[in-house]
PADO-801312 format. One record per residue (C-alpha): residue in one letter; residue number from 1; x, y, z. Coordinates in nm, 2 decimals, decimal comma. Layout:
BEGIN
+------+-----+--------+--------+--------+
| rest |  nr |     xx |     yy |     zz |
+------+-----+--------+--------+--------+
|    A | NUM |      X |      Y |      Z |
...
+------+-----+--------+--------+--------+
end
This chain:
BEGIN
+------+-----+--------+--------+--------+
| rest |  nr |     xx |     yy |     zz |
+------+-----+--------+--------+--------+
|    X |   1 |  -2,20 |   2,66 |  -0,17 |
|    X |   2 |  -2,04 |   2,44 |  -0,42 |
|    X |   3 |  -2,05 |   2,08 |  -0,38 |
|    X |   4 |  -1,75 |   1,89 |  -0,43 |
|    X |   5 |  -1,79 |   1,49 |  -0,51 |
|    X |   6 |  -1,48 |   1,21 |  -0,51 |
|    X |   7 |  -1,44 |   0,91 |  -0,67 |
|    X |   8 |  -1,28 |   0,61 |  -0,53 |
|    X |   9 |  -1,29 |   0,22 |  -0,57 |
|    X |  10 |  -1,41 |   0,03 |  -0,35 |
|    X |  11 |  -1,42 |  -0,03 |  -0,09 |
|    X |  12 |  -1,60 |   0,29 |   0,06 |
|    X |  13 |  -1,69 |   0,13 |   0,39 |
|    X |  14 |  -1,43 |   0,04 |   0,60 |
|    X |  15 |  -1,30 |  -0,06 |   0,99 |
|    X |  16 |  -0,99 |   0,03 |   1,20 |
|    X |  17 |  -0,95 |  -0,36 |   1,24 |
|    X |  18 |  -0,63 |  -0,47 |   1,13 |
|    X |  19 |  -0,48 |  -0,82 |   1,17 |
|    X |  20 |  -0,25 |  -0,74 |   1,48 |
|    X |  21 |  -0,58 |  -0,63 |   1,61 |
|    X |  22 |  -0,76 |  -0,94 |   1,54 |
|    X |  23 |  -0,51 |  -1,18 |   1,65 |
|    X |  24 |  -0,47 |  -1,04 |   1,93 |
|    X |  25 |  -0,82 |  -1,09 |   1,98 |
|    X |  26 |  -0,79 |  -1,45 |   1,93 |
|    X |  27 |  -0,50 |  -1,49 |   2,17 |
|    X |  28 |  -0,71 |  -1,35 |   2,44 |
|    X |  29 |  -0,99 |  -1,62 |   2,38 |
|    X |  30 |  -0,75 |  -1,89 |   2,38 |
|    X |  31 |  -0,65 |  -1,79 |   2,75 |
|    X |  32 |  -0,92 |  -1,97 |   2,91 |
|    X |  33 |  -0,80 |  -2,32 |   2,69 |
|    X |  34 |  -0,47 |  -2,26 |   2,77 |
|    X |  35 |  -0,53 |  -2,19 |   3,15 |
|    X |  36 |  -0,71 |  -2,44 |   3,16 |
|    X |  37 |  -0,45 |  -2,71 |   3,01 |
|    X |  38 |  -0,20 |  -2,61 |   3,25 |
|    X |  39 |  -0,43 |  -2,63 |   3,55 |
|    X |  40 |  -0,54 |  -3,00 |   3,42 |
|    X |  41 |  -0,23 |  -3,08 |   3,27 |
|    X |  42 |   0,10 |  -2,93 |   3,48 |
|    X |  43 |   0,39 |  -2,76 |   3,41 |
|    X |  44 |   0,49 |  -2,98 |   3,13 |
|    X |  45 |   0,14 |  -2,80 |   2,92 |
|    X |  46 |   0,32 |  -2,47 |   3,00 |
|    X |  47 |   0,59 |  -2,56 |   2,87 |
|    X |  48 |   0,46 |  -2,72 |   2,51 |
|    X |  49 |   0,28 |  -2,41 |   2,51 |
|    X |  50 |   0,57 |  -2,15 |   2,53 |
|    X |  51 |   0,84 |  -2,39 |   2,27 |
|    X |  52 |   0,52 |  -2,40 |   2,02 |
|    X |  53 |   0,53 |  -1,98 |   2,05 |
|    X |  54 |   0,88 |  -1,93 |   2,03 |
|    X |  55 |   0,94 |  -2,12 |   1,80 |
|    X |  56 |   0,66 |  -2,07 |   1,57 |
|    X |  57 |   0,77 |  -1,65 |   1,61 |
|    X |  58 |   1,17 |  -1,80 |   1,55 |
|    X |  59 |   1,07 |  -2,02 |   1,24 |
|    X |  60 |   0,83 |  -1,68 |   1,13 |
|    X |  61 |   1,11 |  -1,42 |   1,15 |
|    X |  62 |   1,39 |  -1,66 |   1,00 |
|    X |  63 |   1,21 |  -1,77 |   0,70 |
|    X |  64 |   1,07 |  -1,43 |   0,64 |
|    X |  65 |   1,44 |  -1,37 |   0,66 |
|    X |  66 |   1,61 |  -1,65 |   0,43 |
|    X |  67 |   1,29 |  -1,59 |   0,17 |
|    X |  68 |   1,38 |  -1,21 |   0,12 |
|    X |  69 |   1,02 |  -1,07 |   0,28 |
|    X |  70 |   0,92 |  -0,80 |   0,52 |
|    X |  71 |   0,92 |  -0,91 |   0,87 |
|    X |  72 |   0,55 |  -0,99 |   0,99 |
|    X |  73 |   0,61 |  -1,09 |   1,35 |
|    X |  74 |   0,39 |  -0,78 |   1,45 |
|    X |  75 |   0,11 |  -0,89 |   1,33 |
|    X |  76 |   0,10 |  -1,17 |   1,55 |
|    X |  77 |  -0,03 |  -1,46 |   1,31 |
|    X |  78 |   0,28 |  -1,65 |   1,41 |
|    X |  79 |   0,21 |  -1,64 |   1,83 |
|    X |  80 |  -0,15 |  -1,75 |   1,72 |
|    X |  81 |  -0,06 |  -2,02 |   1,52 |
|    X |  82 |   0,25 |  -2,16 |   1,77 |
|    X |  83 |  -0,02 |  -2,12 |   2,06 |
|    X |  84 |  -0,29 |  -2,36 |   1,83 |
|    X |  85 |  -0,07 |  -2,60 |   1,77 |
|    X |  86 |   0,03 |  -2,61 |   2,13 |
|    X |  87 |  -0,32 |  -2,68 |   2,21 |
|    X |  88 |  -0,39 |  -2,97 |   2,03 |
|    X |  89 |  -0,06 |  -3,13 |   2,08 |
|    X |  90 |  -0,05 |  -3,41 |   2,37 |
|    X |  91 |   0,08 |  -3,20 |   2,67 |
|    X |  92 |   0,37 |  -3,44 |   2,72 |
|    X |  93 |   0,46 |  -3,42 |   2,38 |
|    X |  94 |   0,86 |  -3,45 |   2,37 |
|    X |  95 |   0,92 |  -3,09 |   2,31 |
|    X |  96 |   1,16 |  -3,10 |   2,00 |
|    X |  97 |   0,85 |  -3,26 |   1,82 |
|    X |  98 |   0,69 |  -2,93 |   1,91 |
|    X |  99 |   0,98 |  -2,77 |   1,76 |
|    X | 100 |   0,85 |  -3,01 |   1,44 |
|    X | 101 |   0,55 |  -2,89 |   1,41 |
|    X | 102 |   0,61 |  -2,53 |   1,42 |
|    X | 103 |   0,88 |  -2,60 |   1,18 |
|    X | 104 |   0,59 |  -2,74 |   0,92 |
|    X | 105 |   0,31 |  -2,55 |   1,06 |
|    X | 106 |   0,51 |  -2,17 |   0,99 |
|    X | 107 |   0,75 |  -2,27 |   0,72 |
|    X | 108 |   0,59 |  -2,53 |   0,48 |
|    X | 109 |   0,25 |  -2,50 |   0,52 |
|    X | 110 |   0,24 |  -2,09 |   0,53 |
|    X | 111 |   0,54 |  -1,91 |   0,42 |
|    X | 112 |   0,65 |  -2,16 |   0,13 |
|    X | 113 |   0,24 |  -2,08 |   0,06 |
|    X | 114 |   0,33 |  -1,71 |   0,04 |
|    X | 115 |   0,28 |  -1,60 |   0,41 |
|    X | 116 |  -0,01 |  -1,49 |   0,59 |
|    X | 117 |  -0,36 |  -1,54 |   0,38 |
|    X | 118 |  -0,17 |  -1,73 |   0,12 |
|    X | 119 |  -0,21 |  -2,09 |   0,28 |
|    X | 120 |  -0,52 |  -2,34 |   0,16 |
|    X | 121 |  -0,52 |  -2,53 |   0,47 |
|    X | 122 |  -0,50 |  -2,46 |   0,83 |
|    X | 123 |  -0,15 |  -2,44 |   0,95 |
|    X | 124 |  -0,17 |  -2,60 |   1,33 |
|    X | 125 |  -0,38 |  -2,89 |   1,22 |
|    X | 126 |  -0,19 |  -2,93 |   0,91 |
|    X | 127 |   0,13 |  -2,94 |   1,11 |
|    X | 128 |  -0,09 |  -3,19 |   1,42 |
|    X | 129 |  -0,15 |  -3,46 |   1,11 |
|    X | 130 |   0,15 |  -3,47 |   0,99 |
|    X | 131 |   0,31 |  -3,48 |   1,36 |
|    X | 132 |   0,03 |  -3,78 |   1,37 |
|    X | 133 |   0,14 |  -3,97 |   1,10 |
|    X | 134 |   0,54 |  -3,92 |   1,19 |
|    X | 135 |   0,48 |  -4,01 |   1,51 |
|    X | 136 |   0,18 |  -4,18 |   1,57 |
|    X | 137 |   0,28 |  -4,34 |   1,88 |
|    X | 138 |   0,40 |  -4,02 |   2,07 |
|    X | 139 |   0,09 |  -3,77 |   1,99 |
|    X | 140 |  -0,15 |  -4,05 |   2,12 |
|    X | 141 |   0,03 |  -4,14 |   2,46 |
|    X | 142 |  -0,19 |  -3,88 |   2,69 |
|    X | 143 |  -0,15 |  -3,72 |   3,04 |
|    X | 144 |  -0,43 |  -3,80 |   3,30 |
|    X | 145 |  -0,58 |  -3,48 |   3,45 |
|    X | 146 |  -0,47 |  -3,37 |   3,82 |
|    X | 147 |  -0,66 |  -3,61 |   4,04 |
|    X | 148 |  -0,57 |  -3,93 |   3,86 |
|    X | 149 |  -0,24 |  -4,13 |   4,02 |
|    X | 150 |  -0,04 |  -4,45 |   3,92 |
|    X | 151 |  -0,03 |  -4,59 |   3,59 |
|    X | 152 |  -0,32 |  -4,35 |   3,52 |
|    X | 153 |  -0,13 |  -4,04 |   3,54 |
|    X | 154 |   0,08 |  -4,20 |   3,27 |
|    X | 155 |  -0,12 |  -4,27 |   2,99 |
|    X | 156 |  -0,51 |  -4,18 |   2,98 |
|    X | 157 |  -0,71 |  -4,26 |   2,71 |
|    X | 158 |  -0,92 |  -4,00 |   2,57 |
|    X | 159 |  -1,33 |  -4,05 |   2,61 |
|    X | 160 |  -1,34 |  -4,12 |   2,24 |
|    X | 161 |  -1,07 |  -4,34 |   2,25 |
|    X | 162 |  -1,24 |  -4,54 |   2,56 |
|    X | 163 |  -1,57 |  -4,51 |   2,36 |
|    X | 164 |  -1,40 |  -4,72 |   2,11 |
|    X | 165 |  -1,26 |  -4,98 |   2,32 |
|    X | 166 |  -1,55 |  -5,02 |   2,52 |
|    X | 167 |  -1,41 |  -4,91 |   2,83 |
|    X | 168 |  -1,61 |  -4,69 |   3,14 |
|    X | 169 |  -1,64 |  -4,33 |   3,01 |
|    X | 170 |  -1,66 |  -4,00 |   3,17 |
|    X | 171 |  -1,89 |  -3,84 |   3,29 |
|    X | 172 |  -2,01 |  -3,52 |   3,14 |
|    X | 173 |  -1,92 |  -3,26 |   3,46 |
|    X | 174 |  -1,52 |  -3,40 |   3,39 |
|    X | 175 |  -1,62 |  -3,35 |   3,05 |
|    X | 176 |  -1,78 |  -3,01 |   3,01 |
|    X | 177 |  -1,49 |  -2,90 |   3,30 |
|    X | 178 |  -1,17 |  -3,07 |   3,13 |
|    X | 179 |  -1,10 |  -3,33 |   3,35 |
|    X | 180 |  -1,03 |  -3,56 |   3,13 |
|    X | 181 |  -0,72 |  -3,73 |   2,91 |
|    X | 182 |  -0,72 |  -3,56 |   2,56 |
|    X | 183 |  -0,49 |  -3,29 |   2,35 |
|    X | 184 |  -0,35 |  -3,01 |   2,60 |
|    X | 185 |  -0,63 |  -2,71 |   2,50 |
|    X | 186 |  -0,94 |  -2,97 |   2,38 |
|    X | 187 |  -1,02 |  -3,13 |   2,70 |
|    X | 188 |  -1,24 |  -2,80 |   2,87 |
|    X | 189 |  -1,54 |  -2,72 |   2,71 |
|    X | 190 |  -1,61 |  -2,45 |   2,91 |
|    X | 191 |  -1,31 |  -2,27 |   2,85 |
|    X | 192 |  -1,31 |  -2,30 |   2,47 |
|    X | 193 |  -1,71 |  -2,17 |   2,49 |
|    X | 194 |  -1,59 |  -1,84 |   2,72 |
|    X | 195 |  -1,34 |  -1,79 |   2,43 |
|    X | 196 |  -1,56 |  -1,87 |   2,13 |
|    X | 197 |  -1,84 |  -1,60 |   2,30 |
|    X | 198 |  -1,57 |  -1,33 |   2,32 |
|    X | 199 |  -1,46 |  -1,38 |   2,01 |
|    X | 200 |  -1,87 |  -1,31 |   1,92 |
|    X | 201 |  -1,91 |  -1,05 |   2,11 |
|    X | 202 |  -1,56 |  -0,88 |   1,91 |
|    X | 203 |  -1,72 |  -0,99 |   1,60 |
|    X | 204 |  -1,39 |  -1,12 |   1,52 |
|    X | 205 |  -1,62 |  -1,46 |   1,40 |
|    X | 206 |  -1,93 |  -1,53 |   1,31 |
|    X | 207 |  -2,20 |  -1,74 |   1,49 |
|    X | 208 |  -2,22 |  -1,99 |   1,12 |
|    X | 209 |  -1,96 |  -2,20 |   1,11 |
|    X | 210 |  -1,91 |  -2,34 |   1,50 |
|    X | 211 |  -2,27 |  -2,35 |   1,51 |
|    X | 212 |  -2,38 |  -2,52 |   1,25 |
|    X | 213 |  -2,09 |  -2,72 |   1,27 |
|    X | 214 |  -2,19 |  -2,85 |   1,64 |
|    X | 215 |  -2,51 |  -2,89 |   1,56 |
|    X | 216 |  -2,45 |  -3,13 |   1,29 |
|    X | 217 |  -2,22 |  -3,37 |   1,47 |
|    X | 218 |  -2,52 |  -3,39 |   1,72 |
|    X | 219 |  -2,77 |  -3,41 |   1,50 |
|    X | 220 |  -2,56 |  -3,70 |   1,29 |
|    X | 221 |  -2,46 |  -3,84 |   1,63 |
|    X | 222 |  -2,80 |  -3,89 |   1,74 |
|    X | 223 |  -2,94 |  -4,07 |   1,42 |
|    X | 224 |  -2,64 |  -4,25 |   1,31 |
|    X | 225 |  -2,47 |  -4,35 |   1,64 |
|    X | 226 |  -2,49 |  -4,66 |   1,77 |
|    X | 227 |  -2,77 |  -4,78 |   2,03 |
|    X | 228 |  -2,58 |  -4,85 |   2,41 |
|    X | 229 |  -2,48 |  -4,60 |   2,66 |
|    X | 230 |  -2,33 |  -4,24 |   2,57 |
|    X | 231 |  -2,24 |  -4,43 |   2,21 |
|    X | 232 |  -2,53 |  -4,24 |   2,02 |
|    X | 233 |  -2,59 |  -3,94 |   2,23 |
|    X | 234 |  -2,54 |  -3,60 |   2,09 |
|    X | 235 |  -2,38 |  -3,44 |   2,40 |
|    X | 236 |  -2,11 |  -3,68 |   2,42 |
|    X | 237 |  -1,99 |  -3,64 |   2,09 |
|    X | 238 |  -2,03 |  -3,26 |   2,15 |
|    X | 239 |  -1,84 |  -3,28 |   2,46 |
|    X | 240 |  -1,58 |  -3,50 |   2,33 |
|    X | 241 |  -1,26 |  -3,49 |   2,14 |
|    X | 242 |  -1,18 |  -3,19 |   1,96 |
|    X | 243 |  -1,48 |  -3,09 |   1,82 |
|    X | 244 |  -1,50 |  -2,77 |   2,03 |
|    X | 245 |  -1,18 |  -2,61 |   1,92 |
|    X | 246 |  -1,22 |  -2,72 |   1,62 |
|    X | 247 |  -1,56 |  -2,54 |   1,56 |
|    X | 248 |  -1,51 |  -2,23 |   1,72 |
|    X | 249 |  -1,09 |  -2,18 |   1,67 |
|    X | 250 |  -1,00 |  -2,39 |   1,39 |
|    X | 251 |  -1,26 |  -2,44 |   1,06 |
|    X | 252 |  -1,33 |  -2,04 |   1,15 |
|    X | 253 |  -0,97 |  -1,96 |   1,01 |
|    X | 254 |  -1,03 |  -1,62 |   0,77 |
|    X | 255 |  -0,77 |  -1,79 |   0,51 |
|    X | 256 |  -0,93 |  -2,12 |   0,51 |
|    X | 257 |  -1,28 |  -2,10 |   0,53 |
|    X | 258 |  -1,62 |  -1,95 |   0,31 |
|    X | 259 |  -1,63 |  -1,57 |   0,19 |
|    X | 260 |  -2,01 |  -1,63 |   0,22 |
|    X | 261 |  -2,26 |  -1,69 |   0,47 |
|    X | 262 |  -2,40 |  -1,96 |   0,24 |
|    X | 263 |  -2,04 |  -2,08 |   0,16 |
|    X | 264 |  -2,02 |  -2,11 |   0,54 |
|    X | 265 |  -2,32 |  -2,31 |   0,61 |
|    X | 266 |  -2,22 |  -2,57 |   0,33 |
|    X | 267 |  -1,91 |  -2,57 |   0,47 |
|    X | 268 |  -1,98 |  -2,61 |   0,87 |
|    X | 269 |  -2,22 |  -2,91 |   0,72 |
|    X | 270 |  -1,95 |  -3,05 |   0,55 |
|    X | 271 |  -1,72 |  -3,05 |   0,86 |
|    X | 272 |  -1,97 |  -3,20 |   1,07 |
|    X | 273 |  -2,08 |  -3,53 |   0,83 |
|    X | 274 |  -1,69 |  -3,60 |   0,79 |
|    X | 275 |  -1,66 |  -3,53 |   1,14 |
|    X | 276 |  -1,94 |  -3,82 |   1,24 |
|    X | 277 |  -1,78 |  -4,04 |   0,97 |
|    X | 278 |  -1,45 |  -4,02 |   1,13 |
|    X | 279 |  -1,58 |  -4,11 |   1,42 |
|    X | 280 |  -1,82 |  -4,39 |   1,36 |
|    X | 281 |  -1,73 |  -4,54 |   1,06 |
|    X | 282 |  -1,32 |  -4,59 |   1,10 |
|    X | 283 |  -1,02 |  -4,72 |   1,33 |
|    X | 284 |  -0,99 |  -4,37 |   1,44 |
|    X | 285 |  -1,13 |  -4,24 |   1,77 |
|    X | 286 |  -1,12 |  -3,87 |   1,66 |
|    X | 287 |  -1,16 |  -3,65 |   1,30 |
|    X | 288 |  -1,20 |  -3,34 |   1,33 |
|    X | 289 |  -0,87 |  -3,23 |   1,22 |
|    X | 290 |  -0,91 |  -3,46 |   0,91 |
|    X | 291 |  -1,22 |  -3,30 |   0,90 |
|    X | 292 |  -1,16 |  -2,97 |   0,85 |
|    X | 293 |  -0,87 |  -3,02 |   0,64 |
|    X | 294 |  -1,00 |  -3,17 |   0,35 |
|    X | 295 |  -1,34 |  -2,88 |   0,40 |
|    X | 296 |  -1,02 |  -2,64 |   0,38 |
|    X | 297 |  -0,97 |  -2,81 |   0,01 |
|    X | 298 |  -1,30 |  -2,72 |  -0,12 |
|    X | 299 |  -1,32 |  -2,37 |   0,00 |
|    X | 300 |  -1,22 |  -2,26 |  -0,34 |
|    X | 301 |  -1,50 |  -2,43 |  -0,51 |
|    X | 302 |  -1,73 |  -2,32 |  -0,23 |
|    X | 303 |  -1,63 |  -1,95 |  -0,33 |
|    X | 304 |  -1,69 |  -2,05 |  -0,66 |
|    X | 305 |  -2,03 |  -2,12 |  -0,68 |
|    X | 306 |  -2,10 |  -1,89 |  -0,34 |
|    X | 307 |  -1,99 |  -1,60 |  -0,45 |
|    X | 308 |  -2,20 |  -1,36 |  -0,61 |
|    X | 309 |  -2,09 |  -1,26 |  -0,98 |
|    X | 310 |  -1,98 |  -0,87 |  -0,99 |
|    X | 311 |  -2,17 |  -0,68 |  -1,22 |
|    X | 312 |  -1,99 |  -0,44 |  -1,50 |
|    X | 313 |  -1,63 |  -0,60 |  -1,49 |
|    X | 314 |  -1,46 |  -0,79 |  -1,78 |
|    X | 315 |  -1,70 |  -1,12 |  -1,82 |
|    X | 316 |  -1,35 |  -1,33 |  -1,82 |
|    X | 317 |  -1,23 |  -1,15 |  -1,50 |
+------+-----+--------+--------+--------+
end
């Protein structure tokens, strides 16, 4: 019988995962989050959540359009990103500043990057900082939880911003449930941890990154953090904030973080001590989207000194 052989680059292993396949994977786990938002939040959650996808999807098929490129919408990178943005936007957020920061999120920060894989820094959080800094004001007025009434229901602090004013905090139940004043999809914990554990068990993310990156806000929490109640203890800071969808939704981005498991574990370090410094050391209640962000700017030298050198190619390649 004669043996026939074929030659082919690499690479030889491969999977029928595909990005449509993948985001949609992610949209599922942000279900619980979102749920969850609306059931704390109201109505007016729902509907930051559905301007943020439409028009996030709009933006994506319009600038795809006026920039002369094939139309991506089916690979649903543009719902993913709309519905991110949506969950760490104040759920009361006038909605034409939603419209904003789909507008930067879709059209400055990724297609004017070169679409899809092209952008060095995590389009929702980019687009929530910059929302932050235009209107600082607005994006920290938040909604009380059902069960709150009067002035309460109007404006809530979130428990790291009554952590810095000194003010009665939470308990962890309200916590860990989402009971509490904070971005529309950060508040639950529970939720994001049903999503991060499908998202595992797809293998659509690794265990790395969210991890190590909790583990070192507690870690740093517990040594660095102040003596008094809650101020120095690892859970709250776990519990807290933004720190949960950030780790398991946000610094796992494909585009923006590590190609390597060490490159990862540097990285999810990184996140956490800029995290803790954020949060102890300045005006600022909350940082982990600052966090992540500037982590997003090293990622290339990460890969560069991560990445193990190919053997048999051009020694300038």
């Amino acid at each position: 019988m004669e043996n026939r052989l074929s030659m082919s680059s690499s690479p030889h292993i491969r999977s029928d995962a595909s990005t449509s396949k993948i985001m949609l994977d992610v949209l599922i786990a942000l279900l619980p989050a979102s749920l969850a938002g609306v059931y704390f939040f109201g109505l007016d959650a729902a509907l930051t959540i559905i301007v943020c996808v439409v028009s996030s999807v709009a933006f994506e098929y319009l600038a795809r359009r006026i920039l002369k490129r094939s139309n991506t919408l089916s690979d649903l990178s543009a719902a993913v990103t709309g519905l991110l943005l949506a969950l760490n936007l104040p759920p009361a957020i006038p909605k034409w500043m939603a419209v904003v920061g789909s507008f930067f999120a879709i059209v400055v920060i990724k297609q004017l990057f070169g679409g899809i894989g092209q952008n060095f820094i995590n389009p929702a959080l980019g687009a929530r900082v910059i929302l932050l800094v235009a209107y600082g004001t607005k994006m920290t007025q938040w909604t009380a939880p059902r069960g709150f009434s009067g002035t309460d229901a109007i404006a809530s602090a979130t428990p790291l911003g009554v952590l810095k004013e000194g003010g009665e905090l939470p308990g962890y139940l309200d916590m860990f449930l989402g009971n509490v004043g904070g971005s529309l999809g950060e508040t639950s914990a529970l939720a994001l941890i049903i999503g991060g554990l499908y998202l595992l068990i797809r293998k659509v993310i690794s265990w790395e990154i969210p991890v190590i990156y909790i583990g070192t806000v507690a870690l740093l929490s517990w040594i660095l953090g102040p003596e008094g109640f809650m101020t120095g203890d690892p859970l709250f800071h776990i519990l807290a904030g933004g720190l949960m969808i950030g780790a398991i939704f946000m610094a796992t981005d494909y585009t923006t973080s590590p190609m390597t498991r060490k490159g990862a574990i540097i990285y999810a370090i990184g996140c956490g001590l800029l995290t803790i410094i954020f949060r102890l050391y300045t005006n600022m209640p909350e940082g982990v989207s600052y966090a992540i962000l500037l982590m997003n700017t090293a990622v290339p030298l990460i890969d560069r000194y991560t990445v193990p050198k190919r053997f048999g190619g051009d020694k300038h390649a």
